[in-house]
Structures are given as structure tokens and as C-alpha cells.
N, C-alpha and C positions, 0 to 999 in steps of 0.2 A: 056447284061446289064439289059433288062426286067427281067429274072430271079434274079438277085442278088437283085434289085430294089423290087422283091417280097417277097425275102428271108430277106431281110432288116427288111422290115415292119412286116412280119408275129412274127419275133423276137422281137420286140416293141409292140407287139401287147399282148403277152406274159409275157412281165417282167410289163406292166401297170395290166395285169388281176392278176397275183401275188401279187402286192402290195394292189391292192384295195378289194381282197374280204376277204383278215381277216379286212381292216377297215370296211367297208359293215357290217360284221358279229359282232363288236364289236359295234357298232353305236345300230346295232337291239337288242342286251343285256344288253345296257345301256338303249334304250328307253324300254325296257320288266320290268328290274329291278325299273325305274320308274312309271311305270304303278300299281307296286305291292306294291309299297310305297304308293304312291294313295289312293289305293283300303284299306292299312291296317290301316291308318291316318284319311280316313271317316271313319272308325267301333270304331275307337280309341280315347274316350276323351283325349283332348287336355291336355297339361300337364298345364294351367294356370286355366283349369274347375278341376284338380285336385288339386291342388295348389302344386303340386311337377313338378319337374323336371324332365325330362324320363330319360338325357345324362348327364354325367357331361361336365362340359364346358371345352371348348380345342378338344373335343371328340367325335366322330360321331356311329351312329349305326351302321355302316358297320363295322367300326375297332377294337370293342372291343365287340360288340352285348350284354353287361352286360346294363341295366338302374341301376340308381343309384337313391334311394330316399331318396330325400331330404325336408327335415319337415322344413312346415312352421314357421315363425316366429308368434307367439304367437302377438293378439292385447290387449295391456293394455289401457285401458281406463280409466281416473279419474276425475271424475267429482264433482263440487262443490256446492254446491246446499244449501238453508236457511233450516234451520229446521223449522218444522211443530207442532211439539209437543213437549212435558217437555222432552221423552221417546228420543229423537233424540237430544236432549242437553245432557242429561247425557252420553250418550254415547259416545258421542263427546268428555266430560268432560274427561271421561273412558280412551278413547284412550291416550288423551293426557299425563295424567298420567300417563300408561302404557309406552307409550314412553320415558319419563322423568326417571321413576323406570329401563328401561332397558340402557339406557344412565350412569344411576348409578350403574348398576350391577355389575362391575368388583370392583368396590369400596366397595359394598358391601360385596361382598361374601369375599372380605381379610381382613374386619372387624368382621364377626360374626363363621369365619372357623377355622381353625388349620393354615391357611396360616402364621399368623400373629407370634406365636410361632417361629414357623418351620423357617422361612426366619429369625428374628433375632439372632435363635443359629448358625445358617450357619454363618452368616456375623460374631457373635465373634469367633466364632471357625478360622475363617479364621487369624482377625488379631492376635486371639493368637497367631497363629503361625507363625506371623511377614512376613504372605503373602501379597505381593502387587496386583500382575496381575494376582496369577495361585490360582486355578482354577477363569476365568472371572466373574462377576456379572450376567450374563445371564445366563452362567451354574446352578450358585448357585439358582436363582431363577426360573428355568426350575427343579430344584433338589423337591424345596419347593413347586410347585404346584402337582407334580406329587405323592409329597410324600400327599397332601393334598387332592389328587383325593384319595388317597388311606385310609387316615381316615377316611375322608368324606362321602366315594360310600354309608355306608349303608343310611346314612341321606339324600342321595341324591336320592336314590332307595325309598327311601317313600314318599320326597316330589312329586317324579314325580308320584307315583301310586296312591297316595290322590288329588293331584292338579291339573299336565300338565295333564295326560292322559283325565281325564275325563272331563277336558275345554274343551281340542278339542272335546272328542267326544260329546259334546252339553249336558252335561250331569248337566253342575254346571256352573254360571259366573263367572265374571272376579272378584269380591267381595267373594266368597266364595272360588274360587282356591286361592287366597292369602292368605285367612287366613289358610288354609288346609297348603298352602307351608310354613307360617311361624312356627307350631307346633312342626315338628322334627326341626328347629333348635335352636328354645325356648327350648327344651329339652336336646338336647345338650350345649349349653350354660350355663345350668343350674346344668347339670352334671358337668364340669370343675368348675364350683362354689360351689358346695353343700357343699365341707370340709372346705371350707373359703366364707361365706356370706357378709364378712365385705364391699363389694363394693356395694353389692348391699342396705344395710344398707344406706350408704352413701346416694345415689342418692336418694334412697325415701326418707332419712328426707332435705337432700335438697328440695328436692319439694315438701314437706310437708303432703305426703302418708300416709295412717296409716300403721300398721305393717301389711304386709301379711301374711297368713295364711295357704296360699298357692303358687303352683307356677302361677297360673291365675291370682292370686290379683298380681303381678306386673306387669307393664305395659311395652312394647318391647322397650319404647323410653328410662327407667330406665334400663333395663339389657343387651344391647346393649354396653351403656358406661361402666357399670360395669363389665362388659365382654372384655374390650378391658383393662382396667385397669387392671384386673389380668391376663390375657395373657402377656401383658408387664412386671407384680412383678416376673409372672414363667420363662419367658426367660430371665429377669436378673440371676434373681437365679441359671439356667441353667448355663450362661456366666461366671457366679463366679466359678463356680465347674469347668468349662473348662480351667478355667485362673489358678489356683492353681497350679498344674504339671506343665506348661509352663514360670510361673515366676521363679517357683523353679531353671528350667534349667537356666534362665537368670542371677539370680542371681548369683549361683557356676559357671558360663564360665566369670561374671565379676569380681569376687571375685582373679580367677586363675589367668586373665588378669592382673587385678591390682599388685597380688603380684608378676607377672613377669617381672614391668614395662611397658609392652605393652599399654600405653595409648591413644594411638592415631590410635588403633586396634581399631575398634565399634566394641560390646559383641553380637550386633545381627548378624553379619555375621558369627560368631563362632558357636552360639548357634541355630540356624536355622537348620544347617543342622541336630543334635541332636535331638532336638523336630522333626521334620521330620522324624527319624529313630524310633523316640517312638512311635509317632502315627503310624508309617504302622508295627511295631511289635506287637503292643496290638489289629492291624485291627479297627483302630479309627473310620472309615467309618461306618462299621456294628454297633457297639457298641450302635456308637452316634444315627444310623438311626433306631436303635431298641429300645433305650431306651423312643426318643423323639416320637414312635407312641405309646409304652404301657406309657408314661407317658397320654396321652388321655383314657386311661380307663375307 
């Protein structure tokens, strides 16, 4: 019995040293690998003295050993303070206006650009053709800016090389960049006017100007309106040459209609489809989108 009683225990004795020395062994590489975390954490600013983040979150440095850096968030500060001097009123004044002028920029630029043109002939060209839905108003006016970026780019390439560039670079103020950006398009303006003055006639003796002599003797608040009224005379005029071919159709499909009795047929659903087949035969698109940028000449 003393033997087996020995052989028992020696066997117990065995399968405990088996289980306990890989734990043993894993316990001392778990305390080593934290001792070298230690040691690399002192050498290593903290990531709130860098103001990043070493790990991203969810994520530990064992498991992916990438750090990810993350930029801080920017502190905006604003503060409100009395002015001191004339010099810090005006400026103020500056601003404010500034703001107000860019609050009204969109209004402006579709008053003194080719926008104004362009988006009228689209809209009658549309109902000439006794279109409802197609193409949408968004289109058509996605059509009219891009075609007006495209008039435009040179007048827009000088205002920014006379004005924006050299405001930012501290080169001219906020009073001399405006009148630099108003120039190219007083001279534009005044090109689409120069073969018919008659509007701008108008507005100076409305306000009782003497006659200029130049294009500096008129002032921007006179050729602005004058500029907006013959943009409207040329896109009617436009409208009418566009409507001409399409009543034609209207007319001979109600004329047909009539003498065959069909009265209770509407001539526009007949004749829709016809105008539709004229315009994409003659490539009405191109035509129209070519003649209305060399009409800007």
C-alpha cells in the first residue's frame, strides 16, 4: 500500500508542476513586458503635453503597434473690445460693409454679368417649345451660370489680379481692392452698351448728370440700371427670334386640326412633338449656346 500511496502522490506531484510552470512563466513576461512599458512612457511625452493622441481609441499598442495622429482642434477666440481711436472705427465701419457687400454678392454678380441674358433666353426657349417639366429650372439655371462662368473667366481673371490677390497680400486696402474689382466690369458693362447708349442717356438726365464724355464721367449707380435694362431689350429680342419657327409650327398643326374637324384635339400636343424634332435636327442646343456667347462680343 506504502508504494502505491507513493506512486500516487509522485503522480500529483507531476501534473501540478506541469500546469504551474508555463503560468509561472507567463506571469514573469507579462511583469517584463510591463516594466518596458514603464521604462518607454518615462522617456516618452505624454500624448496630452503633445496634444495628440498616440492610439486611436477602441485600440491598444500591443494590437495594432501603428500610433495615429491626431491634430488638435484649433482655439478660436473672439473678442469684443471699445475702440480706441477714429482708425479702429473705420475699420469696424469697413468690416461691416464688407459683410453686407458679400451678403449681396450673389444678387449682384446676376445683375451686372451675362447671367441675366443667358437665364432669360433659356426660360423662353423652354416655353417656346411648350415644355412644362423637361429640362427642370435647376438644370436650366445650372446651364446659365456655367455658361456665364464662361463669359465671364476673363473679367474675373483681372478682377482678381488687380484686387483679391493683392488685398490679401497686404499690398492695397479694402477701398482701393473695390475700386480695382469694379473696373473690368464697368468695362464690360459698357461694352454690351457702347452700340446703344440710349439707357444710359436716360439715367443721367434722370438725375440730372451732365453728358459724359467719357466712360469715368458716368457713375456705377447710372450704368448698373442702364445695364440691366438692355440686358432685358436683348433677351426679349432674343425670345422673339426664338418664338418665330415655333408659332409657325403651331399655327399649320391648328390650321390641319381645324380643317379636319378635330376640335377637341389641343394643337399643342400635336405640334410639340414636331418642334422637338426641329430643334434636335438643326442642333438647337449648340447653335443657341453659341450664338448667345458671341452675342457678348
Amino acid at each position: 500500500m506504502r508504494p502505491t500511496r507513493y506512486l500516487r502522490r509522485l503522480g500529483m506531484a507531476a501534473l501540478m508542476s506541469a500546469f504551474l510552470v508555463p503560468i509561472a512563466q507567463a506571469q514573469a513576461d507579462a511583469s517584463a513586458t510591463r516594466s518596458a512599458d514603464s521604462a518607454i512612457s518615462a522617456t516618452t511625452p505624454s500624448p496630452a503635453a503633445r496634444g495628440t493622441s498616440s492610439f486611436p481609441s477602441g485600440s491598444a499598442a500591443g494590437v495594432t503597434g501603428l500610433p495615429t495622429q491626431v491634430q488638435a482642434v484649433p482655439l478660436v477666440d473672439l473678442r469684443v473690445r471699445n475702440p480706441t481711436t477714429g482708425k479702429d472705427v473705420a475699420f469696424s465701419v469697413q468690416l461691416l460693409l464688407l459683410l453686407t457687400a458679400l451678403s449681396l454678392a450673389p444678387s449682384i454678380l446676376i445683375l451686372i454679368t451675362s447671367f441675366l441674358r443667358i437665364s432669360i433666353v433659356l426660360d423662353f426657349i423652354k416655353r417656346a417649345l411648350s415644355l412644362q417639366q423637361v429640362p427642370p429650372n435647376q438644370v436650366l439655371m445650372g446651364i446659365a451660370l456655367f455658361l456665364t462662368m464662361f463669359v465671364m473667366w476673363p473679367t474675373f481673371q483681372t478682377a482678381y489680379a488687380d484686387s483679391i490677390k493683392p488685398m490679401m497680400d497686404g499690398k492695397i486696402g479694402v477701398e482701393e481692392a473695390y475700386y480695382a474689382a469694379e473696373k473690368p466690369f464697368r468695362v464690360f458693362m459698357y461694352n454690351q452698351m457702347r452700340e446703344s447708349p440710349d439707357n444710359i442717356r436716360l439715367f443721367m438726365s434722370m438725375r440730372g448728370l451732365p453728358k459724359p464724355n467719357t466712360l469715368a464721367d458716368v457713375p456705377t449707380y447710372a450704368l448698373v440700371p442702364a445695364f440691366i435694362l438692355h440686358e432685358l431689350t436683348a433677351a426679349f429680342k432674343i425670345g422673339i427670334l426664338l418664338y418665330i419657327p415655333f408659332i409657325i409650327i403651331d399655327m399649320v398643326v391648328a390650321s390641319i386640326l381645324m380643317s379636319m374637324g378635330m376640335i377637341m384635339l389641343p394643337p399643342v400636343m400635336i405640334s410639340t412633338p414636331f418642334k422637338l424634332i426641329l430643334f434636335v435636327l438643326v442642333d438647337g442646343w449648340g447653335l443657341l449656346t453659341q450664338q448667345l456667347v458671341l452675342s457678348f462680343q
